[in-house]
N, C-alpha and C positions, 0 to 999 in steps of 0.2 A: 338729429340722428339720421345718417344716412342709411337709406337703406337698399338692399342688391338682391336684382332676380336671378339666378343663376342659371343656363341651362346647362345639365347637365348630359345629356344623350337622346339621339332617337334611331332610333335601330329596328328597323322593320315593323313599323305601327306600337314601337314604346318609346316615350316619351318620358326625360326626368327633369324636373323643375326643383332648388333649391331657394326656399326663401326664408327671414326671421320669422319669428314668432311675435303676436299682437301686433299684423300690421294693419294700415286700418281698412274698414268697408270700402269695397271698391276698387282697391287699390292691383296694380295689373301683374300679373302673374309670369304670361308668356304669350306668344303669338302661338295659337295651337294649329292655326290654318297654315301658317308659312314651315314650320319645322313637323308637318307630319307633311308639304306639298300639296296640300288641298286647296281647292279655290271653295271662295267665300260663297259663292254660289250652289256648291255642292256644299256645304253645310244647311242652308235654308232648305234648300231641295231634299237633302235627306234626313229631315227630321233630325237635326245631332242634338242626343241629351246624353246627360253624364249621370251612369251607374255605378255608386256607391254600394251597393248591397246594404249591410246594418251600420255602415257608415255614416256619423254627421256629417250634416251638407255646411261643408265650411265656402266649396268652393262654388264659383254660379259660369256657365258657358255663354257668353253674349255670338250669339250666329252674326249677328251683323258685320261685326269686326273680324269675328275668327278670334276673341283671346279670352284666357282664363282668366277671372278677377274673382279677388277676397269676397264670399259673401259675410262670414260672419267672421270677428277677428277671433287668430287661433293660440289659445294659449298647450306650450309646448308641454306643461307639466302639467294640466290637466288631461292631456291628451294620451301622453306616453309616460308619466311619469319618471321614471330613471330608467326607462329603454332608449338605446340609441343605436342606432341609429333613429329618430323617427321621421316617419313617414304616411303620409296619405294617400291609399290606392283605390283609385278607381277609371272606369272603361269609359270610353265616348263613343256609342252608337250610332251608325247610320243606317238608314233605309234605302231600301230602289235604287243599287243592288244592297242588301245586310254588307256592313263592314263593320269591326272592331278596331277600335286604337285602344293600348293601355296605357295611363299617365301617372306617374309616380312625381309626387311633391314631397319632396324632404325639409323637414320642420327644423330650420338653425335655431341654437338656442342663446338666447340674450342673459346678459345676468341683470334679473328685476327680482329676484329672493336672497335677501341676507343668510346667512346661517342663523338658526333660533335654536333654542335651547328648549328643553322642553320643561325643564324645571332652571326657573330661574333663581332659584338659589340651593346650594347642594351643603348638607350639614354631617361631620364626619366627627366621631369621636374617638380618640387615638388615645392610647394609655402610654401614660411618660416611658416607660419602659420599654418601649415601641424600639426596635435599633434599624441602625442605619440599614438603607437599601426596603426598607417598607414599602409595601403598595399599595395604596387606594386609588379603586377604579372609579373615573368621573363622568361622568353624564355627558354625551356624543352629544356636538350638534347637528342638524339638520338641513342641508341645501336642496332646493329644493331643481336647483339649477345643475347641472350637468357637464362634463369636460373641467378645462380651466375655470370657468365660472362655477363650478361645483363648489365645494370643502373642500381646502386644503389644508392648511395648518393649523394650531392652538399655540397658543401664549400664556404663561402664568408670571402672576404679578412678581416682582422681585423678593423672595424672603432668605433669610437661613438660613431655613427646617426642609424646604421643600425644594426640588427638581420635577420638570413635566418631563416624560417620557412617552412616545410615541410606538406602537409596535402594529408592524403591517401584517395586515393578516393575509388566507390565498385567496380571498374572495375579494380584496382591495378594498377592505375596512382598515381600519387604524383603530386600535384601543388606547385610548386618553387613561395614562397615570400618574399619579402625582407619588412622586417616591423620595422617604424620608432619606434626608443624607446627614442630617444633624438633630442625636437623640433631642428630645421635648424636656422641658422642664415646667411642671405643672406649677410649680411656686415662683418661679419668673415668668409665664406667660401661660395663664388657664385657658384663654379665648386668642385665635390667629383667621384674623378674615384677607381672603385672598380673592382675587378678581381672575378666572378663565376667559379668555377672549379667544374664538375662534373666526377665523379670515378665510374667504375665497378667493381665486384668481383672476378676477374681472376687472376692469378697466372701465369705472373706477373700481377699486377692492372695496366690499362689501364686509360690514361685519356684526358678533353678535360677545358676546357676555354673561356671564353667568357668578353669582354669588357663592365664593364657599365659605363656610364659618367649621372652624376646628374645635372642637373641646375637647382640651387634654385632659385624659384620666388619669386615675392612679392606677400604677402596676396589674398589671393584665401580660405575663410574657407570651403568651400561646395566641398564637392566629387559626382559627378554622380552615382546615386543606379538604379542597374536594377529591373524591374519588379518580377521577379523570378531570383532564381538562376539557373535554368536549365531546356529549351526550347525543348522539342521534338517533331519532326517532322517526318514522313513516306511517301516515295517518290516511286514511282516506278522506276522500270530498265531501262523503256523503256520513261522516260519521256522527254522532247524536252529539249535543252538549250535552256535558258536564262528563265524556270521555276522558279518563285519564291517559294523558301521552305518555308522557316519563315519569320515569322519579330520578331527581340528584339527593347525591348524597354528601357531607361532610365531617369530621369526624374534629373535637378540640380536644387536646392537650390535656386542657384547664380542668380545674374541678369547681362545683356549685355553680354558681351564677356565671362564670367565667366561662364556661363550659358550657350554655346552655345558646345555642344557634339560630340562627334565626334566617329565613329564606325570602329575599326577595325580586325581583324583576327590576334590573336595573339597564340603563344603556342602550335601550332599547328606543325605537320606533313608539309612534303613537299606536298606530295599525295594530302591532304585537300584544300591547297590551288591551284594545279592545277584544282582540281575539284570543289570548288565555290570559287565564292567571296561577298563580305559587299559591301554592299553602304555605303559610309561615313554617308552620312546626317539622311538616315529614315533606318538605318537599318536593311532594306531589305537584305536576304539570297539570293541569285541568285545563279543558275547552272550554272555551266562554262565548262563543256564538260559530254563524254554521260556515263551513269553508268555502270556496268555489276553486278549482283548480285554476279555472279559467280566467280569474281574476290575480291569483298569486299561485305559484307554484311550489314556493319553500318559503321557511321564515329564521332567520336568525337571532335567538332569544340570550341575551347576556344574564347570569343570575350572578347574584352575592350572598354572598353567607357570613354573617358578623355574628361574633359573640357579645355580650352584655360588655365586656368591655373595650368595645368598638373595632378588634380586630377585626377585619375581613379578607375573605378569598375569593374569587370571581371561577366562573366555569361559563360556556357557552354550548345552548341548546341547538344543535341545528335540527329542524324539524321539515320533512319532506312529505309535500301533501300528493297523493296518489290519484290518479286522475280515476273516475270511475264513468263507465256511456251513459252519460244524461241528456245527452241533445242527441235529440235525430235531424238526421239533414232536413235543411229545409231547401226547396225546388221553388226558384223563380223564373219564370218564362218570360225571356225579354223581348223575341219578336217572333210573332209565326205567320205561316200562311194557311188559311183553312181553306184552299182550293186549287188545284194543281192538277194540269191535263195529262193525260195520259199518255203522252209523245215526251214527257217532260224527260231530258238528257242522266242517265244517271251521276249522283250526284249532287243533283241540286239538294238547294239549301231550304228545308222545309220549316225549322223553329229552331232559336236559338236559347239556350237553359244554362242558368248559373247555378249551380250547388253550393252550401254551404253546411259546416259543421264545424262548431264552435269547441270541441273535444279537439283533442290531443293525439299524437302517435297513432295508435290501430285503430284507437277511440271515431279518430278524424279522418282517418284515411276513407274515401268514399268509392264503391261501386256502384255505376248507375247502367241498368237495364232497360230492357224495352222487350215487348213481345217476340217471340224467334219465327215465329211463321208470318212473319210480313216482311214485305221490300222494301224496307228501312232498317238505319244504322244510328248508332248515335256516337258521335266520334267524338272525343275529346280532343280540344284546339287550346287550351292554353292550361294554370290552374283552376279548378273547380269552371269549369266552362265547356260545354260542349253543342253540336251542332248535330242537328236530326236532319239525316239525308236520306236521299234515296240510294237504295243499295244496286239496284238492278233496271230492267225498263218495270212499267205501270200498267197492267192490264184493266183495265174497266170491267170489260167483260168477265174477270175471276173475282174479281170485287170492285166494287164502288163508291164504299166509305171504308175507313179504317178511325176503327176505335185503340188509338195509340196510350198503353199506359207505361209513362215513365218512373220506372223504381230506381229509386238508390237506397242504398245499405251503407253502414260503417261496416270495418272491421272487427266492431268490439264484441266481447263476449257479456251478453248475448247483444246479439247484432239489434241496432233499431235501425226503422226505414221509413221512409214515406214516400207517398205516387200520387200522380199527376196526370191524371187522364185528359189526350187532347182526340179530337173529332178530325179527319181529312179527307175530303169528298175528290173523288177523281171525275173530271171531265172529261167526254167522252169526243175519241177524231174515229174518222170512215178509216177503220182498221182491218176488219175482219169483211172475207166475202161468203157471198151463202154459202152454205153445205148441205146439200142433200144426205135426204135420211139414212139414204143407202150409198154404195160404191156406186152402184150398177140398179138396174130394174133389169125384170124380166117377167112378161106377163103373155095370159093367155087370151084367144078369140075363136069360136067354134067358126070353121067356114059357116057360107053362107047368110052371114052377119047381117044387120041390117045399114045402111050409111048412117052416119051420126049416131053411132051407138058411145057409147063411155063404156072404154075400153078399163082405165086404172087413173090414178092420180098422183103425179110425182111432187113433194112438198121439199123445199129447203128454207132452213130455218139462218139466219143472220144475229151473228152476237151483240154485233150496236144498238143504237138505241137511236127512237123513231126515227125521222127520215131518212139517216144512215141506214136502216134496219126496214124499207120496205123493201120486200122483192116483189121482182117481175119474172114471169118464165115468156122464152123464147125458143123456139123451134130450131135447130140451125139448119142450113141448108145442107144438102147429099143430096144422093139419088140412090135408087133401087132400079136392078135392072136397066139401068138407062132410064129412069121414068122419075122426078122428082119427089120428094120424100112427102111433101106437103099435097100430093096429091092421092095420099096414103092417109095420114095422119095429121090433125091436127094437136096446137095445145094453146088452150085459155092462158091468155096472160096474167090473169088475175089471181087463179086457182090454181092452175097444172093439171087441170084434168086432163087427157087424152082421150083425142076421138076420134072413130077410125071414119075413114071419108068414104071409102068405099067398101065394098062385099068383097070378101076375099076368099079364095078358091083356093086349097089345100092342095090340088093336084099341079096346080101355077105356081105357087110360092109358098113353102114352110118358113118360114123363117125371115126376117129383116131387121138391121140395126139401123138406128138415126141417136142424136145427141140433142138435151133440153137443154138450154143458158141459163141459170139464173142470175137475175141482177140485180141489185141493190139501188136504193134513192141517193148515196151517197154522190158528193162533188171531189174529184172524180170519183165514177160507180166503180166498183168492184164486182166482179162476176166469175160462177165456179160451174163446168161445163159436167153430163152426168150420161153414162150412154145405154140406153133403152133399147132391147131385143123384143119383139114380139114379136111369140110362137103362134104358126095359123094348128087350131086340132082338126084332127078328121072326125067324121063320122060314122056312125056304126053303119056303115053300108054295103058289108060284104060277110056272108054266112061263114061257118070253118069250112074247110076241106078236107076231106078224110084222105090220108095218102097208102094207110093201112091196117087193116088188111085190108086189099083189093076185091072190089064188090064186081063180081061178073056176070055177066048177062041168064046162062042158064046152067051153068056150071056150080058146081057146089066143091068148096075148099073149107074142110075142117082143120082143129087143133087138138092132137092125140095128148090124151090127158093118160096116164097108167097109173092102174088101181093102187098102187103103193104107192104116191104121191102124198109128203103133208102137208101139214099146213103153213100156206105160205109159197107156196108151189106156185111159181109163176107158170101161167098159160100161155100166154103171148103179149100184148102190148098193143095198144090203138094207138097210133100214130094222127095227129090231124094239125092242119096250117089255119090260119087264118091273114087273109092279105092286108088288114085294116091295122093300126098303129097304137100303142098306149096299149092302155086296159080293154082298148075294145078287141084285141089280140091273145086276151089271158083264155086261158080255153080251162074250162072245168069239166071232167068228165063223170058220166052216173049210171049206174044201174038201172035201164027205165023197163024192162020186161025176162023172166028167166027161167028156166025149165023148174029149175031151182034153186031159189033165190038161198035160202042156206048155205050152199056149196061156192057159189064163187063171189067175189068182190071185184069193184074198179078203182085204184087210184084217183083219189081226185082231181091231184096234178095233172100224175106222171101217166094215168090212163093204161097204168099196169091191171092186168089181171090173173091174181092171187086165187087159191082155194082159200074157203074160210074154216074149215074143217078139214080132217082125214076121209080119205075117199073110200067109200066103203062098198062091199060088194052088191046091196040095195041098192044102189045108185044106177039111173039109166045110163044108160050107154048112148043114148044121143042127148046132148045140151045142147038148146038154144037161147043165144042171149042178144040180147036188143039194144045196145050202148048209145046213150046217146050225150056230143057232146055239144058243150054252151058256149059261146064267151062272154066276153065280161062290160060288153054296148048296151047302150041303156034307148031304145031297147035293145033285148037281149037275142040274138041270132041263134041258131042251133041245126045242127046234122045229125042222122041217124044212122048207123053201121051194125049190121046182124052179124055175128059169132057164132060159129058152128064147133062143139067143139067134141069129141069123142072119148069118150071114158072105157079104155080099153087099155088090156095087153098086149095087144096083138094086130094085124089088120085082118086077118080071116073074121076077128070078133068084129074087127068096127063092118066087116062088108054084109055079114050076115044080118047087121041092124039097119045098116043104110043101105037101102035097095037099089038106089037109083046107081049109087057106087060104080057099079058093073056096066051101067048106059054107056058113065063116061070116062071109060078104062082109056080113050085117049085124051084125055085131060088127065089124067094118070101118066101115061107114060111121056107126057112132054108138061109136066109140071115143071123139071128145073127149070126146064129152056123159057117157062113165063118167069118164072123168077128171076132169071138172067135176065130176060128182057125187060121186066122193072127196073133192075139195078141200073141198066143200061138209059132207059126214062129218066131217071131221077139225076141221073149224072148230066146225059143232052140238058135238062130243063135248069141245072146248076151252070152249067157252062153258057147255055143263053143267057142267063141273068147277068153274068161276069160281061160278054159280051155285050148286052143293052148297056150297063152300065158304063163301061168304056165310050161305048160312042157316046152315051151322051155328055159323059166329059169333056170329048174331043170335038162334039158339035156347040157344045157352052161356050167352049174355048174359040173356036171360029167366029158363034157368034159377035162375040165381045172386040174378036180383031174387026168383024165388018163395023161393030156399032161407035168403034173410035177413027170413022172417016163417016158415020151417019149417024144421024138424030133418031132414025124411027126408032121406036120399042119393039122390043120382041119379047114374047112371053114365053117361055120354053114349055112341050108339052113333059111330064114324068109319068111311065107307066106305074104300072098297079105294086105294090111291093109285096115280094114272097118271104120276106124275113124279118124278125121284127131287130131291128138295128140296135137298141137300148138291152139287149138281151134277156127279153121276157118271155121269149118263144118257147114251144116244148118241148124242142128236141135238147135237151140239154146234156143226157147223159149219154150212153154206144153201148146198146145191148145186141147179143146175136143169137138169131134164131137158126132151129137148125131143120130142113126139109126131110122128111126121111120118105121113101119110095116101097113099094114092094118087094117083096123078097126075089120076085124073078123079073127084077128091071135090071138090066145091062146096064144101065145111067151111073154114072158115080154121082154119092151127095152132094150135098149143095147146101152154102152155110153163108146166110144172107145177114151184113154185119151194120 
């Protein structure tokens, strides 16, 4: 027997190999190294094994050679039965980089099965009166072989009586009949034995035989007619034995015994009959053991229906079995990697996963998932096959293991599924550089300080892991003023603490920025720069300043309060500075002594003074009050300012209470002109400020051009400040008071805003 490897194709890592069936152990298949281009070497090197999934292992991969050979010999009809094409699928793996080839071996079929019979002798009783053109249907043989070496023809022994007739059906069966063409005669010939021989097409022709024995009855003219000629039924996979599928029906002619029907299973498959059976009498289809879809999908059941005197009729059951979800996928993991740095390219190939389900249609059709909040994909690369990659880049620092669980689903209703949980540890590269807690620092130090004091502590924190992940801090270089920054401040490299090197003087320097480095252990280090202000404070070392009312030597200046006043009546308002900065600039004002305390109030702020009552005609006519006010330095500084204020309608009333009044009738008549000349103070002492302030702009600015042709330092001096900059000062709102004079002053008023 000669025998041929065929190849039939390879086309982008698939490969198809044609060979017979039963050839022996050993025996060589194909070169799989030369027609997928592989060297033999890269088969040893990557592990190449061949995956069959629930497949027999017929075939074996020798690495040495590079070729496929027979492991165990393959018999075509146990394998595929009467499917054909057949074929054996499965994948050859390699490692270090993962690759797939798929190799497709198609199974030739030889002819080693004669046709059989399944009953070797067939016994038929035909009533003489039987007329020409009669049918009896005969017992199919069986090939177990396939194509031309399948079943092809029947032959019947030479008679008289009898004709074979052949009828194709759309499924490409043929029904065997033997049809009378010349009536019977029961007194010339009771008993007719005749020989069926049925042939395949095989080289040599194969064959099989079968016994019929005739006995002619007496007169019977009715044959039983089925209802239809072909019954179909749809059963499910899962349905119980001793379910009824069908019922046939046939109806005779005949009366009494001639008449009376009889149902049997004929023509049929072995398979069919272990899997139902007829009821003689009603015809009933019965299940006789359990289905599987998976195994057969429809069955083809031939029945006959004879009466007592041997006529018969034929009908044919076709029975379609209904697939129901009984398998859940099953998940086989064919290579993975349980470790993968986190620089790794997106796209790599992290495990390789075969799915399978043994269901049908929806049943079979499979969806396989994965977690949605991870940087991983699972992509399908061929059938039932897919590949878990990486979707995006790999953070360490957002995660470091990943608990991967693969689901897949059928379609069917109700869906089954099963999962597959894999473990992926990410290693960690010098990725990330420190970060400081903050954007920016900014801290404070009371002048005066001591050297070496620990001013604050700047911390940045690093996402990698140990070595990657220790930091250093570093000072960077600047200067202040022309003067080095490191001769201000230092910082621990260990800690970040900050610490001020020298004493620092608030009147010299408010304020200084420098930058801290942090760095990392990493090869190469990464490092993230942060920049650091410190504010020098003042100290409480300047009392307030009262700016009004104006406190004079021997003169006395009251506040005409009029008896119809209510309450809430503003009197006048203390006015006071303080030159020191922050809170130690907040001034609070109080009540500290008063004619009577009853009738008036201070603002605590605003250092208003309000009546607290209606002014009433009990009331003296002269109030003294004693204001004193605070700020807000620890310790706390404080001025004191007396308020004269006159409870009057009139000035004839206030002169006749205040005696002195009259001494100083010229401090009377040149009151506006002090007022003016306040107003006039206050503006000179506004306008010098504006002035200091310029120059010392314009002298910073000199300075800095002489210090970029010279080394020395220069400390600039700052006077004392009259305003508090951050706007906490007092004067915040514009009240106006108003002077009034006597009635025989020529002065026009005066209204100081």
């Amino acid at each position: 027997l000669f025998i041929a490897v065929a190849l039939i194709g390879a086309v982008q890592g698939q490969v198809s190999y044609s060979v017979p069936e039963e050839m022996k152990k050993g025996s060589l298949i194909g070169n799989i190294a030369q027609d997928f281009g592989l060297d033999v070497q890269r088969l040893k090197s990557g592990k190449a094994r061949i995956f069959t999934g629930n497949s027999a292992n017929y075939i074996e991969l020798n690495r040495e050679r590079g070729v496929l050979l027979v492991k165990e010999k393959i018999d075509r009809e146990a394998l595929c039965g009467q499917t054909t094409p057949c074929a054996l699928h499965f994948q050859i793996i390699l490692e270090n980089p993962m690759e797939l080839y798929t190799v497709t071996i198609e199974v030739a079929d030889i002819n080693d099965n004669p046709p059989l019979f399944e009953k070797s002798e067939m016994k038929f009783k035909i009533s003489e009166s039987a007329t020409s053109g009669a049918k009896f249907l005969l017992e199919r043989a069986a090939d177990a072989d396939v194509g031309l070496n399948g079943l092809q023809n029947y032959f019947l022994t030479r008679t008289d009586h009898f004709v074979l007739k052949l009828k194709d059906q759309p499924d490409g069966e043929k029904i065997v009949e033997m049809v009378l063409q010349k009536p019977l005669d029961r007194e010339r010939e009771e008993e007719i034995s005749l020989v069926l021989t049925a042939t395949d097409g095989g080289q040599p022709v194969l064959s099989g035989t079968a016994q019929i024995h005739v006995t002619v009855l007496d007169v019977n003219d009715n044959a039983p007619v089925f209802t239809k000629p072909v019954y179909k039924a749809t059963v499910p996979e899962n349905a119980l034995i001793g379910t009824l599928i069908t019922k046939v029906s046939a109806s005779d002619a005949d009366k009494g015994l001639n008449s009376k029907i009889t149902y049997t299973i004929s023509s049929t498959a072995a398979d069919v009959r272990d899997m139902f059976e007829m009821n003689e009498s009603n015809g009933n289809l019965i299940l006789k053991n359990t289905l599987d879809y998976e195994k057969a999908r429809n069955y083809q059941i031939h029945v006959q229906a004879s009466d007592e005197g041997g006529l018969t009729d034929s009908c044919k059951i076709t029975v379609e079995v209904a697939d129901i979800n009984d398998n859940k996928p099953v998940i086989n993991i064919m290579s993975q990697s349980n470790v993968i740095s986190e620089n790794s390219k997106p796209a790599t190939i992290v495990t390789m996963v075969n799915v399978q389900d043994l269901d049908s249609g929806d049943n079979g059709k499979i969806r396989c998932t994965i977690s949605e909040k991870i940087p991983l994909i699972l992509k399908p690369t061929s059938a039932n096959f897919f590949n878990l990659l990486t979707k995006n880049e790999l953070d360490r620092e957002r995660e470091s293991e990943y608990n991967i669980t693969v689901s897949c689903s059928d379609e069917g209703v109700p869906s089954l599924s099963s999962s597959v949980t894999l473990t992926l540890q990410i290693s960690d590269v010098n990725d990330n550089a420190p970060v400081f807690e903050r954007s920016s620092y900014q801290a404070y130090i009371v002048e005066n300080n001591t050297p070496g004091l620990s001013i604050f502590t700047v911390r940045a924190r690093d996402a990698d892991w140990n070595q990657n992940a220790r930091v250093s801090y570093i000072l960077e270089e600047s200067s202040v003023n022309g003067v080095p920054v490191s001769s201000y401040v230092s910082v621990s490299a260990d800690s970040g603490v900050v610490h001020a090197v020298r004493s620092f003087d608030y009147e010299q320097i408010k304020d200084f920025h420098f930058l801290v480095r942090a760095q990392d252990g990493g090869s190469p280090p990464l490092s993230s720069n942060v920049s650091v202000r410190i504010l020098i404070q003042d100290q409480n070392d300047n009392p307030p300043q009262v700016l009004y009312p104006v406190q004079t030597g021997g003169s006395m200046v009251a506040e005409m309060v009029p008896r119809s006043a209510d309450v809430g009546y503003l009197v006048t308002k203390v006015v006071a500075v303080d030159v020191d900065s922050g809170q130690n600039a907040w001034l609070s004002y109080k009540l500290q002594k008063a004619t009577d305390r009853a009738l008036f109030e201070v603002g605590l702020q605003n250092g208003e003074i309000r009546t607290v009552r209606q002014v009433s005609d009990k009331d003296a006519v002269k109030q003294r009050l004693s204001v004193i006010v605070e700020d807000n330095g620890q310790p706390s500084r404080s001025a004191t300012v007396i308020v004269n204020v006159a409870v009057a309608d009139s000035f004839p009333e206030v002169l006749s209470e205040f005696t002195d009044f009259a001494q100083d009738k010229e401090y009377n008549d040149n009151l506006t002109f002090y007022l003016v000349l306040a107003l006039a103070v206050v503006s000179f002492l506004f306008i010098t400020c504006l002035v200091v302030i310029v120059s010392v702009k314009i002298y910073r600015w000199r300075q800095s051009r002489i210090l970029y042709h010279s080394s020395l330092p220069v400390i600039p001096y700052y006077p004392p400040r009259y305003s508090d900059t951050l706007g906490t000062g007092t004067l915040q709102h514009v009240y106006n008071y108003e002077v009034c004079r006597t009635t025989d002053s020529r002065k026009s008023d005066c209204k100081l805003g």
